[in-house]
N, C-alpha and C positions, 0 to 999 in steps of 0.2 A: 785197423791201424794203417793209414797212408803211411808211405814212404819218405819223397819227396813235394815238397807245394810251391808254388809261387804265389805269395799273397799280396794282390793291386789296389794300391788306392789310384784311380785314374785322372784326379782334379786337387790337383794342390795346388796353394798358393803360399808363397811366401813374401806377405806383405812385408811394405818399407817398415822398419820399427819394430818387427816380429823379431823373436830370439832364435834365431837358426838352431843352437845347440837344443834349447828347448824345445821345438820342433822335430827333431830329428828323434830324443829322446821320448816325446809323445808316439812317436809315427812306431818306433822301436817297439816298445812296449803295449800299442792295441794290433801291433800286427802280429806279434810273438803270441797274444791273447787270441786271437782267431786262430791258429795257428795250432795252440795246444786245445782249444774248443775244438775243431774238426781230427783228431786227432794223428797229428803231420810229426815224422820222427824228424824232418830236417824241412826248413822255410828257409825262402830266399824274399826278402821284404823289396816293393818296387814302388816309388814315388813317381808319379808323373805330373811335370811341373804343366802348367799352363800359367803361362806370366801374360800381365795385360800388357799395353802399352805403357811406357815412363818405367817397364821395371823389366830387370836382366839379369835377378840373381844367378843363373845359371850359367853365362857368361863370367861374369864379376866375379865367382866362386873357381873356375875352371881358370884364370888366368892368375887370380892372388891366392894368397891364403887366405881359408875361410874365418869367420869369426864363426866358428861352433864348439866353446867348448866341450872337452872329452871326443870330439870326435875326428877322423883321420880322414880327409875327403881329395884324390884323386882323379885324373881322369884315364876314361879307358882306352887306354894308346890304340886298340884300332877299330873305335865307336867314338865318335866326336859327340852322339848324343847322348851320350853317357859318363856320368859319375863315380865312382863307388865311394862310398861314406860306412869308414870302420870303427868300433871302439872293441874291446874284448867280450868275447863272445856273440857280435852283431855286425852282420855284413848289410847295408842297404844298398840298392841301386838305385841313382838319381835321374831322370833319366826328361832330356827338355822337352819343352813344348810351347806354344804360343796359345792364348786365347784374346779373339779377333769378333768385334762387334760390325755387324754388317749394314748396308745402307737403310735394313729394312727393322734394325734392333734387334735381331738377332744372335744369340752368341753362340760362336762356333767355336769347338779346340783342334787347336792342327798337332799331335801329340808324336812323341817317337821323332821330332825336325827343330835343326837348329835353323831353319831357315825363318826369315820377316816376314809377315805380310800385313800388307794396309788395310787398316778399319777403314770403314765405309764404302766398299764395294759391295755389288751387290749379294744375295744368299748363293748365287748358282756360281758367279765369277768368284766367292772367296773358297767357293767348296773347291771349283774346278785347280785354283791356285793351289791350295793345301794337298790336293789329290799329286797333281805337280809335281810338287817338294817332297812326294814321299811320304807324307804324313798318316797318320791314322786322325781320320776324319769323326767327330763326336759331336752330335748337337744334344746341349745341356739341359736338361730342364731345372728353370728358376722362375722366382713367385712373381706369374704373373704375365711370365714372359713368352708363354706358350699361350695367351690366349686370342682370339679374333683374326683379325690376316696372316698376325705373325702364327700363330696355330695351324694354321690351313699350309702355310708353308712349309711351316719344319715338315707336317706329314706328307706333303707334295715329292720334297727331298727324300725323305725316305722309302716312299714309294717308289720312285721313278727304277731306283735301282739301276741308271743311267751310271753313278760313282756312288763307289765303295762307303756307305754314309750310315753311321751308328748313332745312336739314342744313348745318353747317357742318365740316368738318375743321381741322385745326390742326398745326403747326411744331412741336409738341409732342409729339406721337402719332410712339409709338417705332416704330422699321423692323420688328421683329423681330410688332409686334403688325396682327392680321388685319385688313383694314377691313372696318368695322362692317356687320353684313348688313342695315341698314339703308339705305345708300349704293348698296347693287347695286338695290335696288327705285326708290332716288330716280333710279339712272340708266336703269333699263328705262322709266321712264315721260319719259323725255329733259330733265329737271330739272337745274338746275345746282344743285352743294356751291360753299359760299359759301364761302373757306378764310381763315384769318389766322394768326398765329403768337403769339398767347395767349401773351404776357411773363408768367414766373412771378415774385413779388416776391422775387427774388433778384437781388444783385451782378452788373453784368452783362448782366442779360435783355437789357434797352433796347437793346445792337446786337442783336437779334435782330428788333427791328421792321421788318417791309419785307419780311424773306426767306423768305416764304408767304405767298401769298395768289393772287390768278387776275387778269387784264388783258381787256381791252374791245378793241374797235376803236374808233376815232373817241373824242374830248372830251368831256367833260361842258358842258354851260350854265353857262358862267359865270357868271351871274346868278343861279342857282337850283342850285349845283351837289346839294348833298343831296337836291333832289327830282327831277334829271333822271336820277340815280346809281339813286334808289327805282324809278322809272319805268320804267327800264329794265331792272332785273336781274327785276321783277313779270312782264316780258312776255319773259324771256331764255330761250332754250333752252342745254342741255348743251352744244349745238354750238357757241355765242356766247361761251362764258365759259370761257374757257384757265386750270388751275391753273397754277401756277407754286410751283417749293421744292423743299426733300428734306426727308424725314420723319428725325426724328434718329433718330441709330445709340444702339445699346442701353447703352454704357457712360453717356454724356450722361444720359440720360432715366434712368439707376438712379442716377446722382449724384445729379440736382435732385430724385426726386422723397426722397430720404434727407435731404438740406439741407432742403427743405420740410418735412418731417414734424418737423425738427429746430427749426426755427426755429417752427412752432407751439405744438411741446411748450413752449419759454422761452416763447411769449406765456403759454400757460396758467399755466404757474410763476410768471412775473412777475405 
């Protein structure tokens, strides 16, 4: 029996159109379900946003009131990157972050920072940016987008060990596809993959937040929870940081990513 957990999803989004309360309620519910799975007498649930560009919910939410039904969301008078989102018996921590596409297509998350940075710099100048602002630094893996120069790069980055630079997996990444031979290097050198479950802006996604991502021992600072969360994953070994999820099965992952391709063809038409 554990004690205390903190249980992370490290890649949320909350797309325009998306029901916050029911998101929040999805995220509640598979993170309380890992939670009594690994057997934790008390969870502290952690959302980490990554918003693209054209979206701010984590601004927008911190300066109004939220539209989430049932749920009580403030912010943490002395953590500006941080939330807390209550209803009875459920504390969440919301806690900002950007994700920033690079001159070379790559996507980076600058996570644990309310600060901006511009898409289209290049991989080294947006990492260096993000390192910068304090960030915790995460290159994502998405279908497709790990492979040929941009592949060589993300492991270039990770290699260098020049800046603080994590690998993240995702709830997305189909069973049937190999992990990335970039993940066996981050784990020979005893490195934790920082995982989350990258909501696609489809019907939907939103209960899917919660159910991927990795859990801690012991609570974060409530007082400073986004920077006790940074602090600690900077000085984390592979051994500290437990994934949790399942990778979806192959039918899923050819539906969404056909729906996706689908629904961008109408933006372009539209």
């Amino acid at each position: 029996m554990l004690d205390a957990v903190t249980v992370v999803d490290a890649h949320v989004h909350v797309h325009p159109g998306a029901e916050a309360g029911a998101l929040l309620d999805s995220a509640a519910r598979n993170l309380a379900a890992v939670a009594t799975e690994i057997g934790a007498q008390t969870w502290q649930g952690v959302l980490m946003l990554a918003e693209m560009r054209g979206t701010d919910w984590f601004e927008s939410t911190r300066r109004r009131a939220p539209q989430a039904p049932g749920w009580s969301i403030e912010p943490v008078a002395d953590d500006p990157a941080s939330l807390s989102a209550t209803k009875p018996g459920v504390d969440l921590t919301i806690i900002a972050g950007r994700q920033v596409v690079t001159a070379e297509g790559i996507e980076v998350l600058a996570l644990a920072t309310t600060a901006g940075i511009d898409d289209g710099l290049s991989l080294a100048d947006t990492i260096s940016a993000a390192v910068g602002h304090g960030a915790l630094v995460v290159l994502p893996w998405g279908a497709g987008k790990w492979l040929g120069l941009r592949g060589r790069l993300v492991g270039e980055a990770v290699a260098a060990g020049t800046q603080p630079v994590f690998v993240g997996d995702n709830g997305g990444r189909p069973s049937f596809w190999p992990e990335p031979a970039v993940f066996g290097g981050v784990h020979a050198k005893g490195r934790p993959v920082l995982s989350g479950t990258d909501p696609l802006p489809l019907p939907g996604e939103e209960r899917r937040v919660g159910s991927f991502g990795f859990w801690l021992h012991d609570s974060l600072t409530a007082e400073a929870p986004s920077r006790s969360l940074r602090e600690r994953l900077l000085g984390a070994s592979a051994d500290n940081v437990f994934r949790f999820g399942h990778l979806q099965g192959a039918v899923r992952f050819l539906k969404s990513q056909v729906q996706l391709r689908m629904r961008k063809g109408n933006a372009v038409r539209g």
